[in-house]
FILUM-96904 format. One record per residue (C-alpha): x, y, z. Coordinates in nm, 2 decimals, padded with zeros to 4 digits. Layout:
<rs>
((X, Y, Z))
...
</rs>
This chain:
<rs>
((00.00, 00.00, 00.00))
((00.26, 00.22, 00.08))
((00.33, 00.23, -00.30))
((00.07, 00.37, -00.41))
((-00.05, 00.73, -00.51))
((-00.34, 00.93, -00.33))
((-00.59, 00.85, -00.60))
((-00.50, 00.47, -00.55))
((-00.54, 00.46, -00.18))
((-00.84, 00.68, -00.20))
((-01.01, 00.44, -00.46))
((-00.90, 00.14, -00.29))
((-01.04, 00.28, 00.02))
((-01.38, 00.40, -00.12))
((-01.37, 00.03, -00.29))
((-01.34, -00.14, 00.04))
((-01.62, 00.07, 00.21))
((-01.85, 00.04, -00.09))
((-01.85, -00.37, -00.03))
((-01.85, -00.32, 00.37))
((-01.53, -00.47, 00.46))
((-01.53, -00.39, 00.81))
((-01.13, -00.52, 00.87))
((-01.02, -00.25, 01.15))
((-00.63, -00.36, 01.08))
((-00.68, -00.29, 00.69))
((-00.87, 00.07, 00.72))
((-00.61, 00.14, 01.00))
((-00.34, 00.06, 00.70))
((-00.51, 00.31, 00.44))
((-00.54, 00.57, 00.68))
((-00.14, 00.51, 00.74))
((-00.10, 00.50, 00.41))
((-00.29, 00.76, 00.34))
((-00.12, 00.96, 00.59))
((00.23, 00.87, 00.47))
((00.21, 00.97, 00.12))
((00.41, 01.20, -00.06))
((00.35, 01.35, -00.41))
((00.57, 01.60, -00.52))
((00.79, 01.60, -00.20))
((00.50, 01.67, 00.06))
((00.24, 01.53, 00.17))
((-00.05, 01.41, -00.04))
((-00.32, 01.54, 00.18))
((-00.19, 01.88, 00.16))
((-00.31, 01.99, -00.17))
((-00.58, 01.75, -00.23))
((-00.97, 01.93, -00.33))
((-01.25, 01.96, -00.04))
((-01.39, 01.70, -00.24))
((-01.10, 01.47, -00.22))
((-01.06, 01.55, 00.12))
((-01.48, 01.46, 00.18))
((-01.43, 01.14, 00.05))
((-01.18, 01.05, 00.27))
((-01.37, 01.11, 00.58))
((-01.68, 00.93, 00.38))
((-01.48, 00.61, 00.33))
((-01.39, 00.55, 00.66))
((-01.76, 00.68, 00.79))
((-01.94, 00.38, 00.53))
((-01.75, 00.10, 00.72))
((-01.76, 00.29, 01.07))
((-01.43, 00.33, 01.16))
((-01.25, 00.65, 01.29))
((-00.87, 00.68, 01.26))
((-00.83, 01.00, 01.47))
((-00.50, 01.09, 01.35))
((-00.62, 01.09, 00.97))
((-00.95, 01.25, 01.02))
((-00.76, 01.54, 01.25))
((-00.59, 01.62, 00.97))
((-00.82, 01.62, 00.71))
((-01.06, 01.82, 00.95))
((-00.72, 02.04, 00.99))
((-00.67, 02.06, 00.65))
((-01.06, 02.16, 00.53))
((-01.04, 02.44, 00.80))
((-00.77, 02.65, 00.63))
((-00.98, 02.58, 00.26))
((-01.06, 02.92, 00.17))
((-01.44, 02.94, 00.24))
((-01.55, 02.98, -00.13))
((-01.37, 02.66, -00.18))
((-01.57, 02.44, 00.04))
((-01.95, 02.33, -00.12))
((-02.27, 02.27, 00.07))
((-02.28, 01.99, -00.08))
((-01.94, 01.87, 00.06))
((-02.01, 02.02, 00.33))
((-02.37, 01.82, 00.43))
((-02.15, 01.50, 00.30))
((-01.87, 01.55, 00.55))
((-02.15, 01.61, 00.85))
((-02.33, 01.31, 00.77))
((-02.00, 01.11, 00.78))
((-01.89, 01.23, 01.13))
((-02.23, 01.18, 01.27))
((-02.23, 00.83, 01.12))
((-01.89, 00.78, 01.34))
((-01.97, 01.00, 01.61))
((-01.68, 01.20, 01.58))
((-01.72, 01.51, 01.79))
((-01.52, 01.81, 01.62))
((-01.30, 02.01, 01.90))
((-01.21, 02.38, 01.84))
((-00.82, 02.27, 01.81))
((-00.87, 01.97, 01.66))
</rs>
């Protein structure tokens, strides 16, 4: 996994949670993975869309699992998104997916 580009993890991901694999050691690998990877000479996550980043969250959320470190980040990383970037409809996507996991958003996370 470790290999592979964002899109690849991301579509492997959204693959896994579209069939309900519910493997807590392999969705803990993607969001390693996930985590780890480097386009470019930074990390992946970095400059990835609000959609991209949505989808993340939304793939984990399907199955039910919460890596905190991974969704941290991509919470981190929608709240510097300049507003205009961010859609409603990405926006009523990513709360559905932390209520489906409970996830509770802090004011420093």
């Amino acid at each position: 996994l470790s290999l592979g580009t964002f899109n690849e993890l991301l579509s492997l991901t959204m693959a896994f949670a579209k069939f309900q694999v519910r493997d807590s050691r392999l969705h803990e690998r993607l969001a390693e993975s996930l985590l780890q990877c480097q386009e470019n000479d930074q990390a992946a996550l970095e400059f990835r869309t609000c959609t991209d980043l949505v989808n993340v969250v939304h793939a984990f959320a399907k199955v039910h699992q919460a890596p905190i470190q991974l969704l941290g980040t991509v919470i981190r990383l929608l709240r510097l998104r300049p507003p205009g970037e961010f859609s409603t409809r990405d926006a009523v996507k990513l709360l559905h997916a932390l209520a489906k996991i409970e996830y509770t958003i802090l004011p420093d996370d």
